[in-house]
Gaussian input, Z-matrix of N, CA and C with variables (Angstrom, degrees):
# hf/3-21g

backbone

0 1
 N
 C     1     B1
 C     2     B2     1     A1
 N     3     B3     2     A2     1     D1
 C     4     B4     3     A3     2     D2
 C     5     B5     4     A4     3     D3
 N     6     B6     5     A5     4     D4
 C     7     B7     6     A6     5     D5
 C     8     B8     7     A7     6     D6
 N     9     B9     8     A8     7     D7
 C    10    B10     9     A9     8     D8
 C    11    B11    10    A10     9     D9
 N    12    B12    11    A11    10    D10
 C    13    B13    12    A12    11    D11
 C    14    B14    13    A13    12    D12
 N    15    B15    14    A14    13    D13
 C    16    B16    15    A15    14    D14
 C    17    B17    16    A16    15    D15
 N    18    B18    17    A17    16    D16
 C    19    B19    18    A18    17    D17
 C    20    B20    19    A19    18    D18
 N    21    B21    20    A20    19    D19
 C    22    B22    21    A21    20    D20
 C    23    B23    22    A22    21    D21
 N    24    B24    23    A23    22    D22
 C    25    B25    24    A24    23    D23
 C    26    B26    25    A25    24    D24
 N    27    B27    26    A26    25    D25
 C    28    B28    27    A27    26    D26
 C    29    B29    28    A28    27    D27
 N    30    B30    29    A29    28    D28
 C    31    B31    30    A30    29    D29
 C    32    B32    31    A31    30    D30
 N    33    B33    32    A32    31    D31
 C    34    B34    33    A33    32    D32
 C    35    B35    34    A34    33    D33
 N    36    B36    35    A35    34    D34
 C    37    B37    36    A36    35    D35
 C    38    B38    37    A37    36    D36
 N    39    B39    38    A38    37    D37
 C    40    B40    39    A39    38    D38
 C    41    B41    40    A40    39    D39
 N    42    B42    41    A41    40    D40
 C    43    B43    42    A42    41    D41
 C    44    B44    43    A43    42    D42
 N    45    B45    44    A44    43    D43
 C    46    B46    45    A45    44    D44
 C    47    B47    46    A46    45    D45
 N    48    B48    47    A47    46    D46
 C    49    B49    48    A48    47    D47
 C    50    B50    49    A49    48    D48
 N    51    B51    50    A50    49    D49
 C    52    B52    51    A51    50    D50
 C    53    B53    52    A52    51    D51
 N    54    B54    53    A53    52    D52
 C    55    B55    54    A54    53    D53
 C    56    B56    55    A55    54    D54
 N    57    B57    56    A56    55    D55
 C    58    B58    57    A57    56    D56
 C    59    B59    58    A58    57    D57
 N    60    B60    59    A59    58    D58
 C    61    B61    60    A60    59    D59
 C    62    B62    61    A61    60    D60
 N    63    B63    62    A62    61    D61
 C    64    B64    63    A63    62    D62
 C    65    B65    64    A64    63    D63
 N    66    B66    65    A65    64    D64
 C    67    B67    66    A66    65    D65
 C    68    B68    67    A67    66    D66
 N    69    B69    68    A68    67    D67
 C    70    B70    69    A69    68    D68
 C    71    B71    70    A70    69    D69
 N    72    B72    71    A71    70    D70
 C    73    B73    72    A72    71    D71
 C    74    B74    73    A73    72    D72
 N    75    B75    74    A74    73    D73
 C    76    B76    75    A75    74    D74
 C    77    B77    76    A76    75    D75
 N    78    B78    77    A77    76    D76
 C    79    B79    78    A78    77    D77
 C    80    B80    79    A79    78    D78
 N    81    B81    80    A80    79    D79
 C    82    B82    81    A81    80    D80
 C    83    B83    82    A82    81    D81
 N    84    B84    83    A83    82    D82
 C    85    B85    84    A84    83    D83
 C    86    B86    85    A85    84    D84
 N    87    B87    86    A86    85    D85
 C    88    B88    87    A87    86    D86
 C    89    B89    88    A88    87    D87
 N    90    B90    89    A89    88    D88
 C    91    B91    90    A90    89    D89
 C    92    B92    91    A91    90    D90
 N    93    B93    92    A92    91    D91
 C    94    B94    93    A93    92    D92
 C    95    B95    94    A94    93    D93
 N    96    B96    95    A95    94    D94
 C    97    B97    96    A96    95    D95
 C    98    B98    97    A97    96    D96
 N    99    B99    98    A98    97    D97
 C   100   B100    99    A99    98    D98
 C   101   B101   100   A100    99    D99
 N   102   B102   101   A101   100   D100
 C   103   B103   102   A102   101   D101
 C   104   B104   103   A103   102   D102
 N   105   B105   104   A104   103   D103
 C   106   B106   105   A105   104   D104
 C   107   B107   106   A106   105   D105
 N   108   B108   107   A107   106   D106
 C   109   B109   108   A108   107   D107
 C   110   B110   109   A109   108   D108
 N   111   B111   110   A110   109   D109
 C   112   B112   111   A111   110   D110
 C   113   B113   112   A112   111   D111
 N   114   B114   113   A113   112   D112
 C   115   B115   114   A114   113   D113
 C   116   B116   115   A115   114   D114
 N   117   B117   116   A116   115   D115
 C   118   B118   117   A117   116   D116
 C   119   B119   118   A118   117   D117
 N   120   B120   119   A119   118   D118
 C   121   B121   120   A120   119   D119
 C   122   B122   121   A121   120   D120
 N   123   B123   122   A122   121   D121
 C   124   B124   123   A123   122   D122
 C   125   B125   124   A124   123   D123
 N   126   B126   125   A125   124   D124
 C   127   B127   126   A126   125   D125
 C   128   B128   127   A127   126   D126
 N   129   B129   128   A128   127   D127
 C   130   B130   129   A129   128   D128
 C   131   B131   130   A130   129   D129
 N   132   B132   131   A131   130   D130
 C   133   B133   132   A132   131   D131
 C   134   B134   133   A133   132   D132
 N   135   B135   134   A134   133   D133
 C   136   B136   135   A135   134   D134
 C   137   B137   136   A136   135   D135
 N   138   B138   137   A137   136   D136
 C   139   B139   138   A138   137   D137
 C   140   B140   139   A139   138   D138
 N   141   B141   140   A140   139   D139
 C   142   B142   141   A141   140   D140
 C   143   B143   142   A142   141   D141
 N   144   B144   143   A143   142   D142
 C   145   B145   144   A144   143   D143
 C   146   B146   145   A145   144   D144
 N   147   B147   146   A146   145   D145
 C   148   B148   147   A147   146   D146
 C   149   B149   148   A148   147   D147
 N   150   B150   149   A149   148   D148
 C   151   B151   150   A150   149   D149
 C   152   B152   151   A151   150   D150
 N   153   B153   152   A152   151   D151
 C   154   B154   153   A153   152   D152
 C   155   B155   154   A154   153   D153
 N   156   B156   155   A155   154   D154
 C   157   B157   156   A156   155   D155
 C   158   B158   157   A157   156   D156
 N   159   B159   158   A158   157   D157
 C   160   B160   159   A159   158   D158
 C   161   B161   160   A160   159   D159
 N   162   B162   161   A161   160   D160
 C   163   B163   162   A162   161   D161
 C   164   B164   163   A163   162   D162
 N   165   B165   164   A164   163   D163
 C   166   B166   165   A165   164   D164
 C   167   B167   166   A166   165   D165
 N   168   B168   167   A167   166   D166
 C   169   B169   168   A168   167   D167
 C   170   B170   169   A169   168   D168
 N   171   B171   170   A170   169   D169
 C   172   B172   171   A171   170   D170
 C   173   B173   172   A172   171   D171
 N   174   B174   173   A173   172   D172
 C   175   B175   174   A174   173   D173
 C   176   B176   175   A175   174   D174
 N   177   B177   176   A176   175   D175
 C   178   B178   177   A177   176   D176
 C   179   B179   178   A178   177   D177
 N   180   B180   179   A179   178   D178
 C   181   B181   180   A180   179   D179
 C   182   B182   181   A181   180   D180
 N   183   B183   182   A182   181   D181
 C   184   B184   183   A183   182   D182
 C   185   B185   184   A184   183   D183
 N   186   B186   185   A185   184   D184
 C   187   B187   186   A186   185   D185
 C   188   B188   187   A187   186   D186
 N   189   B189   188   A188   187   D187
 C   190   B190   189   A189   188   D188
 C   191   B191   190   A190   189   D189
 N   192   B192   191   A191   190   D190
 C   193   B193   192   A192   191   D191
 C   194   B194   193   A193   192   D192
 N   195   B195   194   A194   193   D193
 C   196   B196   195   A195   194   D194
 C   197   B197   196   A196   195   D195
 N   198   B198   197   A197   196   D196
 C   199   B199   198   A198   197   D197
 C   200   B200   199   A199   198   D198
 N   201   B201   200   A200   199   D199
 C   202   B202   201   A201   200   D200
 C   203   B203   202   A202   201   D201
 N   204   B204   203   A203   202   D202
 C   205   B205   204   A204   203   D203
 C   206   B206   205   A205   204   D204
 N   207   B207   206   A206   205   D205
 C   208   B208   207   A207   206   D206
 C   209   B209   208   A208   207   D207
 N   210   B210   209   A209   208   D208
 C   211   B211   210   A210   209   D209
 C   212   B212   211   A211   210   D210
 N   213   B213   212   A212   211   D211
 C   214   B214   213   A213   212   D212
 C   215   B215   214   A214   213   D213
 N   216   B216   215   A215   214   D214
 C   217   B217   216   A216   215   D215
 C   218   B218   217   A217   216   D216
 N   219   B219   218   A218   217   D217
 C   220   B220   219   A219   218   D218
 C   221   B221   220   A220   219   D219
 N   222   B222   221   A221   220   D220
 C   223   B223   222   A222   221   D221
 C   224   B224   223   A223   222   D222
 N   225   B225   224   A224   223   D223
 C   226   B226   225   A225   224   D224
 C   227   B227   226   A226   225   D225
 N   228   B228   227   A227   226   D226
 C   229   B229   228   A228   227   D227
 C   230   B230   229   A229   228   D228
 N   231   B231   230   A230   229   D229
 C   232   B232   231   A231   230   D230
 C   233   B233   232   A232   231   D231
 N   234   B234   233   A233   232   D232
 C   235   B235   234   A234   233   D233
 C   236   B236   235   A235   234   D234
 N   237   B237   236   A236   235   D235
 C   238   B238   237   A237   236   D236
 C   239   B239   238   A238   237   D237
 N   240   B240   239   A239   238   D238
 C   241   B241   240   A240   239   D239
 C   242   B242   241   A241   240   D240
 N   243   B243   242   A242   241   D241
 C   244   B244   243   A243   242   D242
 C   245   B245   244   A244   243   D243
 N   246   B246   245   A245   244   D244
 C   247   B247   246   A246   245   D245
 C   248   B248   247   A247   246   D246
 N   249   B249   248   A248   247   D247
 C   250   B250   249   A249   248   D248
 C   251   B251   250   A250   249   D249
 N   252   B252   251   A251   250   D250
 C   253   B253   252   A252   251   D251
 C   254   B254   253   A253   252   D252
 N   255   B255   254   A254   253   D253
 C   256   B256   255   A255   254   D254
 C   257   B257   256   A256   255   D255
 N   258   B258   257   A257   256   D256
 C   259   B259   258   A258   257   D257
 C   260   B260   259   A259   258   D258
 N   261   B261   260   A260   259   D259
 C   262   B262   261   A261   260   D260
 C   263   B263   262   A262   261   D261
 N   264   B264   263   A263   262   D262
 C   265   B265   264   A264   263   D263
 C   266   B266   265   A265   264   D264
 N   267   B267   266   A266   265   D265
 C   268   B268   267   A267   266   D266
 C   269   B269   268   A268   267   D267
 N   270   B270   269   A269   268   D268
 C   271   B271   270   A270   269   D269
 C   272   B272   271   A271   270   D270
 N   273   B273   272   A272   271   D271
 C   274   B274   273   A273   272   D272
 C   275   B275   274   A274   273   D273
 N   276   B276   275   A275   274   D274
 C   277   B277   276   A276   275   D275
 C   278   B278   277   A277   276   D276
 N   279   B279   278   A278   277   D277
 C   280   B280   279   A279   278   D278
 C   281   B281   280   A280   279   D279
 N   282   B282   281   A281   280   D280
 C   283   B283   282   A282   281   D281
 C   284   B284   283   A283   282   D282
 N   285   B285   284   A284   283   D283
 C   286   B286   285   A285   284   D284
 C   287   B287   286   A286   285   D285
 N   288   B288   287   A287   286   D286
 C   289   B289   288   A288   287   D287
 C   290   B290   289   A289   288   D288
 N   291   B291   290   A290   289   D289
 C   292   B292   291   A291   290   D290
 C   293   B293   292   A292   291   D291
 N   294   B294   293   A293   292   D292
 C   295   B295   294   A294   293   D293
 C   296   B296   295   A295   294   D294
 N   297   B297   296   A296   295   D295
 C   298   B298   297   A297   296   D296
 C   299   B299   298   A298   297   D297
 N   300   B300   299   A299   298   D298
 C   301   B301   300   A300   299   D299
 C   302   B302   301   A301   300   D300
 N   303   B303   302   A302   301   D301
 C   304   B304   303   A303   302   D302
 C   305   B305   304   A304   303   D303

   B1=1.4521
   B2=1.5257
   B3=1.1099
   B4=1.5195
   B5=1.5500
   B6=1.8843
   B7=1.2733
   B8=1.4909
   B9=1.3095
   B10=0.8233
   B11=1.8989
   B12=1.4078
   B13=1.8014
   B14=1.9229
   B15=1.1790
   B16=1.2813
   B17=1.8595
   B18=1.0240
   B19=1.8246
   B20=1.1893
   B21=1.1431
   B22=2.0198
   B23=1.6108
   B24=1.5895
   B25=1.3683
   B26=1.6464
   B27=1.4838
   B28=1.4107
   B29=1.6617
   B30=1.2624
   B31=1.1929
   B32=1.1484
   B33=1.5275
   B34=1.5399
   B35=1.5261
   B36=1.4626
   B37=1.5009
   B38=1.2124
   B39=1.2266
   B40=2.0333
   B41=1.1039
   B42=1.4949
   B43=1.3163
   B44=1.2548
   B45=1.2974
   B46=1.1892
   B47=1.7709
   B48=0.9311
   B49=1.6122
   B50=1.5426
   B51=1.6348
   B52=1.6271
   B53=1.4246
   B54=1.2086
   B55=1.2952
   B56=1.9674
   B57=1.4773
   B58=1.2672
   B59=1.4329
   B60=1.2332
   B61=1.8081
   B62=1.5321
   B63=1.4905
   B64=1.0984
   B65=1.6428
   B66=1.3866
   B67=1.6442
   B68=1.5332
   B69=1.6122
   B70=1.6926
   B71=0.9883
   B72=1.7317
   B73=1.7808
   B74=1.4208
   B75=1.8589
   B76=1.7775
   B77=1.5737
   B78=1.1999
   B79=1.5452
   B80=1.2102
   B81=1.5355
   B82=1.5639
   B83=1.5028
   B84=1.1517
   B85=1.5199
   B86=1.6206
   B87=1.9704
   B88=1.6887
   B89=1.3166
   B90=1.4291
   B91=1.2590
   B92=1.8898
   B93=1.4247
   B94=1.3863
   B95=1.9287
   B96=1.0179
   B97=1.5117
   B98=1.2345
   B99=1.3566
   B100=1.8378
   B101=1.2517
   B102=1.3330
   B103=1.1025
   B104=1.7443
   B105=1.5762
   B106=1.0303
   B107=1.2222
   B108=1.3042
   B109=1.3355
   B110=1.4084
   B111=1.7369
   B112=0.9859
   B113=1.8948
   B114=1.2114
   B115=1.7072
   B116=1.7802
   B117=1.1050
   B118=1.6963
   B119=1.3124
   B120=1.3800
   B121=1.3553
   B122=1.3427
   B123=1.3431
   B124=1.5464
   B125=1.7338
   B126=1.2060
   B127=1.5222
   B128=1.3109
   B129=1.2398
   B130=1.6464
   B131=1.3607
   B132=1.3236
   B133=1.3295
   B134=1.6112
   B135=0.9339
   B136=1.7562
   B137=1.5020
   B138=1.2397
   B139=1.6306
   B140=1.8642
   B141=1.1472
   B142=1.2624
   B143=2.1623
   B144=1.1027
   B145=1.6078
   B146=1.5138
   B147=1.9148
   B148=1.6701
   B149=1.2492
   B150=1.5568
   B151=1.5076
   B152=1.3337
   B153=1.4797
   B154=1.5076
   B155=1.2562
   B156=1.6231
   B157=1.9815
   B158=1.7507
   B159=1.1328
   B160=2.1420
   B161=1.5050
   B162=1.6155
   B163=1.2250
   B164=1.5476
   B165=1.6523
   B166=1.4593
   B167=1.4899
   B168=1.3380
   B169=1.8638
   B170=1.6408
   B171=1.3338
   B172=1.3286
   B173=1.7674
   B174=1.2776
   B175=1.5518
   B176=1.6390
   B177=1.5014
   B178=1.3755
   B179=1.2565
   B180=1.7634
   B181=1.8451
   B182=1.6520
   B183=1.2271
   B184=1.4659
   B185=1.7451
   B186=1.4568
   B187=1.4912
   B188=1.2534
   B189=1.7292
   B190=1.3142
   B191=1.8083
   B192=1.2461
   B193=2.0565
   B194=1.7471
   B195=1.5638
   B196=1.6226
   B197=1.7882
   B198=1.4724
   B199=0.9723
   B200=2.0651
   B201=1.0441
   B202=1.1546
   B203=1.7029
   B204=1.4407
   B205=1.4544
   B206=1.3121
   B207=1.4817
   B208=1.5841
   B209=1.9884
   B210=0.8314
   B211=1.6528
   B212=1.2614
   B213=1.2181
   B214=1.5490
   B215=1.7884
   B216=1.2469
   B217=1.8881
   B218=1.7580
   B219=1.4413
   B220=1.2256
   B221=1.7649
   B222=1.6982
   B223=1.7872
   B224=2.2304
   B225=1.4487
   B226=1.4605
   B227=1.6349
   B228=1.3934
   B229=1.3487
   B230=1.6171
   B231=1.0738
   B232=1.5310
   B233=1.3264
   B234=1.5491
   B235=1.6851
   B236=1.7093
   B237=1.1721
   B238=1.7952
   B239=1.6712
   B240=1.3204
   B241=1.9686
   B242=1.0068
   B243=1.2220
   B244=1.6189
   B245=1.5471
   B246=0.6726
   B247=1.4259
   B248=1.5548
   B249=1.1131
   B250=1.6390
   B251=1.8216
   B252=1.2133
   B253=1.5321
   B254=1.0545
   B255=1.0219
   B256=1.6720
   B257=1.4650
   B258=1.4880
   B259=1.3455
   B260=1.3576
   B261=1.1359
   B262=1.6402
   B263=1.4194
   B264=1.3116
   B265=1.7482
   B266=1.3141
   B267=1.3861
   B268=1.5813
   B269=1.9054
   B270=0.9427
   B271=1.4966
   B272=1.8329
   B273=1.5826
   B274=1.7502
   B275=1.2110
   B276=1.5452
   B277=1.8071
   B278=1.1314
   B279=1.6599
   B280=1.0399
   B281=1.6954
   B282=1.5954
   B283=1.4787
   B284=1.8025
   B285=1.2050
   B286=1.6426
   B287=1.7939
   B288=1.0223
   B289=1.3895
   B290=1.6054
   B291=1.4190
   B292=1.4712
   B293=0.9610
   B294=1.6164
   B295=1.1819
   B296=1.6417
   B297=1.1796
   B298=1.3549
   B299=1.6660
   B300=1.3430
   B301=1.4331
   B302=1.1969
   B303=1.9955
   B304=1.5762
   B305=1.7521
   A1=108.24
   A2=126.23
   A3=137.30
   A4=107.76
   A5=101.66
   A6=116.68
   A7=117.57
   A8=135.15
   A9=142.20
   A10=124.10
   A11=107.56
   A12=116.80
   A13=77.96
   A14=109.16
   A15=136.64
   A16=113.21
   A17=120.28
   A18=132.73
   A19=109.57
   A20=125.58
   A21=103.23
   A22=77.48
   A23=94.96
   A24=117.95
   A25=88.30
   A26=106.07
   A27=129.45
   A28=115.45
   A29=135.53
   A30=137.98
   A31=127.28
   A32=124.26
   A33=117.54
   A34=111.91
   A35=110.14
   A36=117.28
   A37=126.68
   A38=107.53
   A39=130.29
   A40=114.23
   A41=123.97
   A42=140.30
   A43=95.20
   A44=173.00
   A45=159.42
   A46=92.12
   A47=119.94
   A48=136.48
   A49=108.49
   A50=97.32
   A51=98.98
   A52=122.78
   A53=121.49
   A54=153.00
   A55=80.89
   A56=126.49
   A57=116.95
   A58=129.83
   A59=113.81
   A60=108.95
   A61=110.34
   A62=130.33
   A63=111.53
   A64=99.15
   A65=109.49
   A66=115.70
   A67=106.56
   A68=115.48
   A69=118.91
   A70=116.95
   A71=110.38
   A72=90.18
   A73=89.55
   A74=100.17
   A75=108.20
   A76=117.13
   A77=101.42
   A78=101.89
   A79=97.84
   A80=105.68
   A81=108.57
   A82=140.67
   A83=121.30
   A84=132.42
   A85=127.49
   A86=85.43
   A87=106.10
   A88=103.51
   A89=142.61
   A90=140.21
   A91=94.80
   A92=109.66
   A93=146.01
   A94=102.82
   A95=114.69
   A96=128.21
   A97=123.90
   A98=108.94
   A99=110.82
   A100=117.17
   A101=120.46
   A102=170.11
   A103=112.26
   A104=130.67
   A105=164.99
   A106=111.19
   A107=147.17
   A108=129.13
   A109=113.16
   A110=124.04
   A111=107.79
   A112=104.91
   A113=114.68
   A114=106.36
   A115=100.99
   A116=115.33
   A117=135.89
   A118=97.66
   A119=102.46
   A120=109.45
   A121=118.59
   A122=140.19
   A123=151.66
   A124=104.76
   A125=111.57
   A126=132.99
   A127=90.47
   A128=121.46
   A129=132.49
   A130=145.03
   A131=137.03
   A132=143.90
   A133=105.56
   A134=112.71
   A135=132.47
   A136=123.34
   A137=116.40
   A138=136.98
   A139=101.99
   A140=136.37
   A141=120.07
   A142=95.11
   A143=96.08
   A144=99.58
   A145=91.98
   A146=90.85
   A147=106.71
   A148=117.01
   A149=114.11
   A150=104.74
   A151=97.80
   A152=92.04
   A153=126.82
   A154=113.39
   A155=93.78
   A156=98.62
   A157=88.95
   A158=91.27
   A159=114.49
   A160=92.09
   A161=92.80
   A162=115.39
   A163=108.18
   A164=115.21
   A165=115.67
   A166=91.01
   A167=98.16
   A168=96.13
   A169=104.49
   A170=104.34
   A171=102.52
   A172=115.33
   A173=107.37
   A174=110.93
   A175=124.14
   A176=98.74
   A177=135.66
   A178=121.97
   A179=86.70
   A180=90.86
   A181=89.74
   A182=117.56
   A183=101.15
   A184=131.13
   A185=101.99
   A186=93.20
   A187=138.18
   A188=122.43
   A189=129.22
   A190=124.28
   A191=107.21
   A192=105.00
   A193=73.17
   A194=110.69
   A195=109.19
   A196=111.40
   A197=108.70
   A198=132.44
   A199=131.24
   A200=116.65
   A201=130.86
   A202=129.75
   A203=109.74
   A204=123.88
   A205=112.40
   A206=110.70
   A207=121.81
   A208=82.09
   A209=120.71
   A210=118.95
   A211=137.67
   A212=85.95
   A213=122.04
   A214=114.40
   A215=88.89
   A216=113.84
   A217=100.80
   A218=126.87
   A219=141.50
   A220=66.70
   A221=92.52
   A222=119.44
   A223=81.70
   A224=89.79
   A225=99.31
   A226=113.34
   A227=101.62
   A228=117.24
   A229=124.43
   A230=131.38
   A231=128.44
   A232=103.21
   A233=113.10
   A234=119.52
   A235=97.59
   A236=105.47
   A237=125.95
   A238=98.79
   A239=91.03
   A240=91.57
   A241=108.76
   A242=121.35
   A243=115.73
   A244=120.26
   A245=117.04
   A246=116.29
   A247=113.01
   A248=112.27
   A249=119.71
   A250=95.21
   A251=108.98
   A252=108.83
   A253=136.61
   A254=118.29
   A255=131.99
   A256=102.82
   A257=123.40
   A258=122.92
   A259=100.96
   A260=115.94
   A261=127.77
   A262=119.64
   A263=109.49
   A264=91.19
   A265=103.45
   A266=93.19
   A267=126.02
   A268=103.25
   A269=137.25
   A270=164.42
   A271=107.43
   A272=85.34
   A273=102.83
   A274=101.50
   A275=112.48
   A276=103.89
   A277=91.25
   A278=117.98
   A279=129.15
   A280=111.09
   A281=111.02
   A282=119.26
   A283=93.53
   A284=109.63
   A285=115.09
   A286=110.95
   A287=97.01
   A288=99.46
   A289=100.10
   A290=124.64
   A291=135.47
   A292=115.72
   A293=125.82
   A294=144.32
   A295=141.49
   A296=150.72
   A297=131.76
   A298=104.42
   A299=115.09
   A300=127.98
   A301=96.58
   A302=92.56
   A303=114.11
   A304=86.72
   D1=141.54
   D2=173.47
   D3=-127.76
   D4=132.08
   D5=176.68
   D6=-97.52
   D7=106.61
   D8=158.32
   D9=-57.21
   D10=98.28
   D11=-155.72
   D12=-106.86
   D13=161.96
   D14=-157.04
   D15=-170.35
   D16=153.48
   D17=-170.12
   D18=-126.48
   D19=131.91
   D20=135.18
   D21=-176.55
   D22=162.85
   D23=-156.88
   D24=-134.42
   D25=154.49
   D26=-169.62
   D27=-133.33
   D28=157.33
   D29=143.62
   D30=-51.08
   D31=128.65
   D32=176.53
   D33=-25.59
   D34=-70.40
   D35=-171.90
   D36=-61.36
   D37=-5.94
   D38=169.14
   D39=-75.94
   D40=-48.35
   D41=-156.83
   D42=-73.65
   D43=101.45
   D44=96.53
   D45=-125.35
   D46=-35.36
   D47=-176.42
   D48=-57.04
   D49=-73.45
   D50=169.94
   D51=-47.51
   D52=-54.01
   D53=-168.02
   D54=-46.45
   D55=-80.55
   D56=-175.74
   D57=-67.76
   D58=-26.19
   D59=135.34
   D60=-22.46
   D61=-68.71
   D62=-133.08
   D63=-99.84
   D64=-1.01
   D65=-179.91
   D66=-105.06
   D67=112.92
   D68=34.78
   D69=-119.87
   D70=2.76
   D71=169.26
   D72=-155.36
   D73=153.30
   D74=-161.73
   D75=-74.72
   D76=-15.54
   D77=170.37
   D78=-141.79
   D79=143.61
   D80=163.43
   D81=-53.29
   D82=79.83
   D83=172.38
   D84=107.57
   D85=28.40
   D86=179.69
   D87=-78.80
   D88=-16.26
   D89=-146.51
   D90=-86.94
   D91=-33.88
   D92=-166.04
   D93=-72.19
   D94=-34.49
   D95=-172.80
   D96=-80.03
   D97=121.44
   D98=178.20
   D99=-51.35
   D100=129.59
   D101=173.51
   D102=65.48
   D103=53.66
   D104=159.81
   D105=-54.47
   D106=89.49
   D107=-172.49
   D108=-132.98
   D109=39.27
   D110=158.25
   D111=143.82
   D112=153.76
   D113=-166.28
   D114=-143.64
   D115=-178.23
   D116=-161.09
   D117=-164.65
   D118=140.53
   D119=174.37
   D120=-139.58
   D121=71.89
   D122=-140.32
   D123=-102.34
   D124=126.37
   D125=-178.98
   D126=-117.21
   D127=132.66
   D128=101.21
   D129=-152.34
   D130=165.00
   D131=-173.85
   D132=-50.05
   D133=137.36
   D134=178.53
   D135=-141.72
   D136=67.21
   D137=-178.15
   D138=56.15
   D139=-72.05
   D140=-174.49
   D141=-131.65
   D142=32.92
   D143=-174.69
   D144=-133.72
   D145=169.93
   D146=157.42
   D147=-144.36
   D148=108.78
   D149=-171.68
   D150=-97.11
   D151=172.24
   D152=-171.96
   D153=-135.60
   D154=137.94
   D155=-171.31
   D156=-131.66
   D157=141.39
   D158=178.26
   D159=-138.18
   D160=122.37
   D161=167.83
   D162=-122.39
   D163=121.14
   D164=-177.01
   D165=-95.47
   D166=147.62
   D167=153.92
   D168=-116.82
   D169=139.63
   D170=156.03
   D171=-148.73
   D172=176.04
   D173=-167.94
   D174=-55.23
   D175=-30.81
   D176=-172.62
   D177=-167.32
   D178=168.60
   D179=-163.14
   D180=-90.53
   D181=-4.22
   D182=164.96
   D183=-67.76
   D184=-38.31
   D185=151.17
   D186=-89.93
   D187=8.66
   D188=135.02
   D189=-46.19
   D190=-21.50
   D191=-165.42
   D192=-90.63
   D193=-44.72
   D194=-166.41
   D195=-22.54
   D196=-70.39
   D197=167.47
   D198=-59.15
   D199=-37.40
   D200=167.56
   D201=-92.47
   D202=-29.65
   D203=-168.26
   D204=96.00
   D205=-153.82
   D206=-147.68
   D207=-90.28
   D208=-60.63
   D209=161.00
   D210=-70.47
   D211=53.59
   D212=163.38
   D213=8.86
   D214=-61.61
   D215=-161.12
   D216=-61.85
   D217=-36.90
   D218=-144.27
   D219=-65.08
   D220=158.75
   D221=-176.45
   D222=-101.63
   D223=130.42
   D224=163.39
   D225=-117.41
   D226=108.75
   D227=179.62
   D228=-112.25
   D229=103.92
   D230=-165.86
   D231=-61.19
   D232=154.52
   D233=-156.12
   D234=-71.58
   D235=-30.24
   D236=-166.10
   D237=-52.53
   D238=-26.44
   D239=-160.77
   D240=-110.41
   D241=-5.72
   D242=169.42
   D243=-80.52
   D244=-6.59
   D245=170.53
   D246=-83.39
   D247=26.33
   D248=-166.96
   D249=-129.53
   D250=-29.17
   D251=169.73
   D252=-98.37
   D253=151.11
   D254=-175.85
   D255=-83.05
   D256=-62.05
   D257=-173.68
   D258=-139.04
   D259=-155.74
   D260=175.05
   D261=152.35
   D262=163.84
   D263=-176.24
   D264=-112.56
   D265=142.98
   D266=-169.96
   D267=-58.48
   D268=-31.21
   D269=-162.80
   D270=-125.67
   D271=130.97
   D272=172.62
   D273=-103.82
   D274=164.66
   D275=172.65
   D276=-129.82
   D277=157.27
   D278=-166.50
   D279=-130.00
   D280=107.43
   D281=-169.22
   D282=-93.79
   D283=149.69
   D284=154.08
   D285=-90.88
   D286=135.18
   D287=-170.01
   D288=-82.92
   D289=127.89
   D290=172.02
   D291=-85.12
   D292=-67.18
   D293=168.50
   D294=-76.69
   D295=117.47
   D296=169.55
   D297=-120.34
   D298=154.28
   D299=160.44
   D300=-170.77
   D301=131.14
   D302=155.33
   D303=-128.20

């Protein structure tokens, strides 16, 4: 499994905005995509910011390009939602997941 981790940071007064953008699902019609298996959605306060962390899981980085293209890594952000950020990183990183426990 590979986690697809992702950034971007918001304005206090943004953050509740983005935040419902991204619920119930972080991109539009990833839930739908072969080999998709699962997402995170991490808030918190950062001195006068609020970042945000999205973690996709999926089976492979082949259905990572699915979603992203042949450069995989590029951050895919819909135009709608950028206006909700301050910054963000241009680049996702991509961990293989070793371990799980719940």
């Amino acid at each position: 499994m590979i986690a697809r981790v992702w950034h971007g940071w918001t304005k206090v007064e943004d953050a509740d905005g983005y935040e419902a953008h991204l619920k119930p699902e972080l991109l539009p019609g990833v839930s739908k995509m072969p080999g998709f298996a699962g997402s995170y959605l991490l808030r918190r306060m950062v001195g006068e910011e609020v970042e945000f962390v999205t973690v996709l899981l999926w089976d492979s980085i082949e259905g990572i390009r699915t979603l992203a293209g042949p450069d995989y890594e590029t951050a895919v952000i819909p135009e709608e939602r950028k206006k909700y950020l301050k910054r963000f990183d241009a680049k996702a990183a991509h961990f293989e997941v070793v371990a799980e426990q719940q």
